[in-house]
Structure formats: C-alpha cells, structure tokens
N, CA, C and O of each residue as an XYZ file, in Angstrom:
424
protein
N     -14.009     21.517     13.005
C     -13.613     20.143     12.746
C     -14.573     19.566     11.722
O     -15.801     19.600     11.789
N     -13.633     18.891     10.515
C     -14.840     18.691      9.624
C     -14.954     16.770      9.758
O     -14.206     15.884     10.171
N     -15.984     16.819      9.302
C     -16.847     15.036     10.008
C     -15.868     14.380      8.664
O     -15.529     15.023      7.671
N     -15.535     12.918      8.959
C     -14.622     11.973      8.769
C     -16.301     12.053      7.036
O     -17.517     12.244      7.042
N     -14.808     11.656      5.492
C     -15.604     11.524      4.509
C     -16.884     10.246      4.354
O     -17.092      9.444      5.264
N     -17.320     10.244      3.616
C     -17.683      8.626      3.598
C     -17.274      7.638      2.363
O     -17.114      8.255      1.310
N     -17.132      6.646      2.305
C     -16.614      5.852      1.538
C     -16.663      6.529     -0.063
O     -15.729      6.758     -0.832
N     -17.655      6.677     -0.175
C     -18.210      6.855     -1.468
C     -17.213      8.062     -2.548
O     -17.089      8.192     -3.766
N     -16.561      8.890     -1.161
C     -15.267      9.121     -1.458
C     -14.306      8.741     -2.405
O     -14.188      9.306     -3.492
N     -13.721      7.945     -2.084
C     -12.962      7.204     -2.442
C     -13.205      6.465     -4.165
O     -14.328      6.004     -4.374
N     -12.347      6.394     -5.115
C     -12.821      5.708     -6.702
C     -12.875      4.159     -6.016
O     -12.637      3.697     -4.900
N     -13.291      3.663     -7.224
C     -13.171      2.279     -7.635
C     -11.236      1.975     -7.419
O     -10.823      1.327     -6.458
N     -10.722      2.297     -7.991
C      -9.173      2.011     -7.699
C      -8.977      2.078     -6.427
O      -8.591      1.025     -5.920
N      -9.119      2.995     -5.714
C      -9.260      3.322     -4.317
C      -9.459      1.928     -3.575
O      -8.798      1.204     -2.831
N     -10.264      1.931     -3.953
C     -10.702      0.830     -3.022
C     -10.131     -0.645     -3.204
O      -9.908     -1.447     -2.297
N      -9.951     -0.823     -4.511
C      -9.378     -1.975     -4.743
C      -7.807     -2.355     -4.249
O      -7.363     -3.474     -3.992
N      -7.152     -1.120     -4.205
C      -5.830     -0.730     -3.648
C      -5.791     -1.042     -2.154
O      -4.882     -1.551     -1.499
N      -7.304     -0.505     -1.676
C      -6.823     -0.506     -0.348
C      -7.010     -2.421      0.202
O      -6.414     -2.897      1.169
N      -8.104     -3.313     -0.841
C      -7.806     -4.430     -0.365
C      -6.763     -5.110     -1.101
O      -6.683     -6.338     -1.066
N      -5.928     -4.368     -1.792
C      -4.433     -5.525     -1.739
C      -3.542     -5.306     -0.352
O      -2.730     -6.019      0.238
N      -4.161     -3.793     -0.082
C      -3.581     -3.332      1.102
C      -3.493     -4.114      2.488
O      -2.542     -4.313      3.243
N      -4.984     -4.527      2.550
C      -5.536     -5.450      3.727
C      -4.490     -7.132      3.378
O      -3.704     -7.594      4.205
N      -4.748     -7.715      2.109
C      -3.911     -8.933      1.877
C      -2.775     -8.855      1.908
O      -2.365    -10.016      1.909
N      -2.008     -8.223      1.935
C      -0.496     -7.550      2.115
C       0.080     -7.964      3.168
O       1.070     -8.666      3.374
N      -1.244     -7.034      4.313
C      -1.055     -6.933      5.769
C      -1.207     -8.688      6.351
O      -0.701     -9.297      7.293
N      -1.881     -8.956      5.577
C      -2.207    -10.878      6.254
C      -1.260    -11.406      5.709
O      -0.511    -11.997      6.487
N      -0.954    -11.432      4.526
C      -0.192    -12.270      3.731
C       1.388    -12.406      4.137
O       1.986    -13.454      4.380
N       1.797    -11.358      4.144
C       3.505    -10.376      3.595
C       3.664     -9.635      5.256
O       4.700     -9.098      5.650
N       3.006     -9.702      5.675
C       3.643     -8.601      6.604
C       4.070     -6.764      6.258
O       4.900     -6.067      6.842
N       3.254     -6.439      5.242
C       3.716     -5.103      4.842
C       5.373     -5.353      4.385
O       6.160     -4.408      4.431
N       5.620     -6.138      4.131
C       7.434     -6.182      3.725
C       6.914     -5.429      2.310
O       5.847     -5.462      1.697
N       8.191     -4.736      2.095
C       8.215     -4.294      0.773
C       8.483     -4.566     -0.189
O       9.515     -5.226     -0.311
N       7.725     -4.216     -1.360
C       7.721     -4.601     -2.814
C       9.007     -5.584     -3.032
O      10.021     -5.394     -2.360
N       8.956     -6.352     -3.729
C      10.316     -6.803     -4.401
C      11.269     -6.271     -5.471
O      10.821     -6.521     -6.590
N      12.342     -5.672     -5.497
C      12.776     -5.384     -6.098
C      12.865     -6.094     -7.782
O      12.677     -7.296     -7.966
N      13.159     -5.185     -8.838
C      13.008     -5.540    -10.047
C      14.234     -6.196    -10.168
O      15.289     -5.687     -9.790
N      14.105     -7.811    -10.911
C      15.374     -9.279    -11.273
C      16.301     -8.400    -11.391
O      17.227     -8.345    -10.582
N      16.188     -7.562    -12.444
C      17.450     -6.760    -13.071
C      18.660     -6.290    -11.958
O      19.874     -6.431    -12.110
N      17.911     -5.655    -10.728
C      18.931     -5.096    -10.293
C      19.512     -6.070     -8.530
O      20.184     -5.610     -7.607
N      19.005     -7.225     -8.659
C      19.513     -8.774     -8.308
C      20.594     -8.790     -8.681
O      20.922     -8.476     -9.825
N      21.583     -9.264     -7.533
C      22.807    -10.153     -8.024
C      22.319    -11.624     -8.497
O      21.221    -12.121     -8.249
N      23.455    -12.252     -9.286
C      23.395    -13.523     -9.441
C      22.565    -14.726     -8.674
O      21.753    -15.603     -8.969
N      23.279    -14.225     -7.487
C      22.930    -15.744     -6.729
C      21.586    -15.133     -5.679
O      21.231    -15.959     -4.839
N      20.963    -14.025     -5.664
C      19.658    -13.574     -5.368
C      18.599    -14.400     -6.282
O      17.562    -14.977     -5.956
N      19.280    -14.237     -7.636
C      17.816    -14.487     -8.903
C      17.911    -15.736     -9.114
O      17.064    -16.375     -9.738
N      19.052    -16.262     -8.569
C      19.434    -18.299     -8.689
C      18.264    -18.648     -7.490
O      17.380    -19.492     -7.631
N      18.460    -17.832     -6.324
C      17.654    -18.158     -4.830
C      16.329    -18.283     -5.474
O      15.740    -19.363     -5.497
N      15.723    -16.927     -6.134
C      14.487    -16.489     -6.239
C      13.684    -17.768     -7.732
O      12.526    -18.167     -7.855
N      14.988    -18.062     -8.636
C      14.006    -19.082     -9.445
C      14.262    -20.629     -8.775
O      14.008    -21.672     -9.378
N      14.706    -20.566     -7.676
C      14.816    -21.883     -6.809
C      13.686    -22.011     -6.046
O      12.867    -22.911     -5.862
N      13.836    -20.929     -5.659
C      12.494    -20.924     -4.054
C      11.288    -20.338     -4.590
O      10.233    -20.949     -4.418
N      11.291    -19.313     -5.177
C      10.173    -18.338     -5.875
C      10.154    -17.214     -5.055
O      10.649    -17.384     -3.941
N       9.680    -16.033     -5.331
C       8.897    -14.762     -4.700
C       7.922    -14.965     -4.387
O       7.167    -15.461     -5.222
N       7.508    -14.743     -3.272
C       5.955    -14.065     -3.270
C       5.533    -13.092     -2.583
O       4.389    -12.822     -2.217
N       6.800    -12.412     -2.369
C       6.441    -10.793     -1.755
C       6.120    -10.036     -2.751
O       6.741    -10.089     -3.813
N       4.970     -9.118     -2.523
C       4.151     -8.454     -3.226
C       4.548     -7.231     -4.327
O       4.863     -6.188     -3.753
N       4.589     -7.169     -5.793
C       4.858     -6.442     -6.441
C       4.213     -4.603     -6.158
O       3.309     -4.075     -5.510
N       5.041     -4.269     -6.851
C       4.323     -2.257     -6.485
C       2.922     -2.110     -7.529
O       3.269     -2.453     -8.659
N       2.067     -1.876     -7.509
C       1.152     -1.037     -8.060
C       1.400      0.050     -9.122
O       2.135      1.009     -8.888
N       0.827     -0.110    -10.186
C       1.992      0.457    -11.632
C       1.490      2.128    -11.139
O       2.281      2.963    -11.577
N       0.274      2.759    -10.280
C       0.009      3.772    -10.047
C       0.693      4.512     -8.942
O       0.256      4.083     -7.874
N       1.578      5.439     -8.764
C       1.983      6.087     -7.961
C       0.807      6.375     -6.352
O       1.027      6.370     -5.141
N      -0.390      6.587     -7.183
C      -0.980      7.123     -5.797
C      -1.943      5.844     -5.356
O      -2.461      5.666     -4.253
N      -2.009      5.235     -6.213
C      -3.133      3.675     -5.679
C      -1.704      2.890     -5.060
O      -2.036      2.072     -4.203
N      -0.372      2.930     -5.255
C       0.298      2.371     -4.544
C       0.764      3.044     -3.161
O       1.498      2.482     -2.348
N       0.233      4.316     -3.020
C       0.920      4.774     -1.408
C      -0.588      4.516     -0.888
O      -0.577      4.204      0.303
N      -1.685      4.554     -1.366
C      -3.192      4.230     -0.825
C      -2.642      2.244     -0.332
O      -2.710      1.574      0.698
N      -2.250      2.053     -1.436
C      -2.110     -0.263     -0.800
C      -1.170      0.067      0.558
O      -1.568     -0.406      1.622
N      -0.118      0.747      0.553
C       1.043      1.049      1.735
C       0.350      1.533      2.842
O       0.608      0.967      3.904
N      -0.408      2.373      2.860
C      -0.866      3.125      3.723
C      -1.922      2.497      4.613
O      -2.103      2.875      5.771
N      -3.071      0.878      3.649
C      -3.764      0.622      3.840
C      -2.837     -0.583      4.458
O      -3.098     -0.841      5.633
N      -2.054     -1.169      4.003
C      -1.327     -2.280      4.713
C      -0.673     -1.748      6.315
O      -0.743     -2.346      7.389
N      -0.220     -0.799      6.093
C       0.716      0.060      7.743
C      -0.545      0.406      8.686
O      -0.510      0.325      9.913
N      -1.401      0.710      8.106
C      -2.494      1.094      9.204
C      -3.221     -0.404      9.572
O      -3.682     -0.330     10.711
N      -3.456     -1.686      8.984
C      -4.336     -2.747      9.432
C      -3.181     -3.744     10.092
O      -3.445     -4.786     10.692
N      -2.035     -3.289      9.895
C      -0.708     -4.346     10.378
C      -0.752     -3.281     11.867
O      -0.521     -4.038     12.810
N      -0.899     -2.259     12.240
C      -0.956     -1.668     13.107
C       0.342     -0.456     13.683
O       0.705      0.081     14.729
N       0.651     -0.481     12.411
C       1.816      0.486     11.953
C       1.407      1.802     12.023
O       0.333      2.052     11.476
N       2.047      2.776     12.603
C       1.632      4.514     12.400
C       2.294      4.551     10.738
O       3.207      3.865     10.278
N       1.486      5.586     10.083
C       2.046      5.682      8.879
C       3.059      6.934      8.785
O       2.740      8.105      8.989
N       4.208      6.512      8.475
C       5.049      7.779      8.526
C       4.908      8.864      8.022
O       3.787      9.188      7.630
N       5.960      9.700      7.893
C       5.337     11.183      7.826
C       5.817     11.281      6.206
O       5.336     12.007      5.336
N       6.823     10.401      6.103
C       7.037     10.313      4.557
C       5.779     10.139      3.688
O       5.341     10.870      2.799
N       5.334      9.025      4.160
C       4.106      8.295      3.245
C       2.650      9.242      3.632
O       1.621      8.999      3.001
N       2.659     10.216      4.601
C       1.651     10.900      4.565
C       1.466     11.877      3.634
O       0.393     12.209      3.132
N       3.063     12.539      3.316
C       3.224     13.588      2.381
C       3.645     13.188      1.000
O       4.069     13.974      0.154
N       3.530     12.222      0.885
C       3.103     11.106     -0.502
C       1.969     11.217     -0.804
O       1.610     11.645     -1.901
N       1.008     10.765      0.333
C      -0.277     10.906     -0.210
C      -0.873     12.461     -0.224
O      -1.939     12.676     -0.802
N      -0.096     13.610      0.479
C      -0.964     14.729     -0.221
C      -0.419     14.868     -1.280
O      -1.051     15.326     -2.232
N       0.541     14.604     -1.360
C       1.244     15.429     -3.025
C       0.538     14.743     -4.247
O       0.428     15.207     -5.382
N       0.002     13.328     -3.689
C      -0.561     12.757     -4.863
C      -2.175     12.802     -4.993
O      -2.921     12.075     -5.648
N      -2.470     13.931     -4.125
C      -3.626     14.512     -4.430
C      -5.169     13.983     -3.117
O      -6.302     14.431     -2.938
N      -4.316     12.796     -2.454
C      -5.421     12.155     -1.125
C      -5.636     13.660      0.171
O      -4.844     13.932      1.074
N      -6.910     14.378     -0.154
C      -7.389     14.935      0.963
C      -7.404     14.153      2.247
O      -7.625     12.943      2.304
N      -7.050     15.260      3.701
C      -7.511     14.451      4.872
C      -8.944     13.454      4.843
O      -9.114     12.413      5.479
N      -9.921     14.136      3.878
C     -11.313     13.107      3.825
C     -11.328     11.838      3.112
O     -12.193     10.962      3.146
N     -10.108     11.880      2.384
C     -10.028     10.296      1.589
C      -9.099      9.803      2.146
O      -8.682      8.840      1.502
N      -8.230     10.095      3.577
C      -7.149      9.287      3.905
C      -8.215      9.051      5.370
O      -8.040      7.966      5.925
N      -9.003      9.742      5.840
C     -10.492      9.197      6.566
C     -11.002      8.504      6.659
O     -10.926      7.726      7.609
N     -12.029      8.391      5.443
C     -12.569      7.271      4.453
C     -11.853      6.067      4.466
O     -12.534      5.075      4.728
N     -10.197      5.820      4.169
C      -9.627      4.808      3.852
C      -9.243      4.261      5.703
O      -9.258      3.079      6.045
N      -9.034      5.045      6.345
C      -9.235      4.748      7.959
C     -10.378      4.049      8.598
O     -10.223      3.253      9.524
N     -11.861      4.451      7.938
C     -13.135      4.439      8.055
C     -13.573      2.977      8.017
O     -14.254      2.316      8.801
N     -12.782      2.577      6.497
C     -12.842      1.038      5.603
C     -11.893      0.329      6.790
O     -12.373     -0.644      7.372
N     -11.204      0.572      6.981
C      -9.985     -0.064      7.590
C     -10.496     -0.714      9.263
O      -9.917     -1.729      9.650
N     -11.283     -0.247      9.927
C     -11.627     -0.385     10.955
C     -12.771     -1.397     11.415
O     -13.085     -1.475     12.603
C-alpha cells in the first residue's frame, strides 16, 4: 500500500481548479456547466438575458476541468462516479494526485 501523495503533487492549475471546485460546491451545488447560448432555444436565452446565469462555466482544460468536478462531487459529498474516475486516469491524474486532491479536500 503506497502512503497518500502530498500536495506538492499536484501543479499550480491543480490547485486552482480544485478551489473553483470547492466554490462550485458552496455556490452552485455542483449543477453542471451551462450549456453554450448557441445551442439554447429562443425563449431559454430570452429567460437567461432576463434573469442572468450564474451557473458555472467549464474550464477551457479537459483535465483541470474533471480535477474542478471531482473537487466539487467530493466536498458536496458526492461519490465520484466511475465515469469521472476514468476521466481522470485517461487524462493522466495518478491514484497519488487524485489523493493529494482528497488530502486538500478534507
């Protein structure tokens, strides 16, 4: 059994990801990204320049955005699915940096 990483792990992006992650979780409820105006009907984008958005946009990075998801589902108290686990290996997060980001989280 190998010992949980330590922060230091983790980049600078890393980390910054994981506290939009944490404001997400307070803010939004982990609801998901908002979809892009474009693919809004009419009277969605009439609602949205009436009322406004403020559910949280995606992260232009593939893997700093399943790190904000991952960091929002785990502090909202969400198990992280098995989808979003095998997101984050494919996008390169070792068990010691999804640790680390557990580590921060606690």
């Amino acid at each position: 059994m190998t010992a949980p990483a330590a922060p230091a792990d983790l980049t600078r992006e890393d980390k910054v990801a994981i506290v939009i992650g944490l404001d997400d979780a307070r803010r939004h409820r982990c609801c998901e990204p908002a979809l892009p105006r474009e693919q809004l009907s009419r009277t969605a984008r009439a609602l949205l320049w009436l009322l406004g958005d403020n559910r949280p946009g995606r992260l232009a990075n593939p893997r700093l955005e399943a790190v904000r998801r991952f960091a929002c589902a785990t502090r909202a108290g969400h198990e992280p699915g098995v989808a979003l686990m095998g997101q984050l290996n494919t996008l390169g997060l070792k068990p010691s940096h999804i640790a680390a980001v557990q580590g921060l989280l606690m």
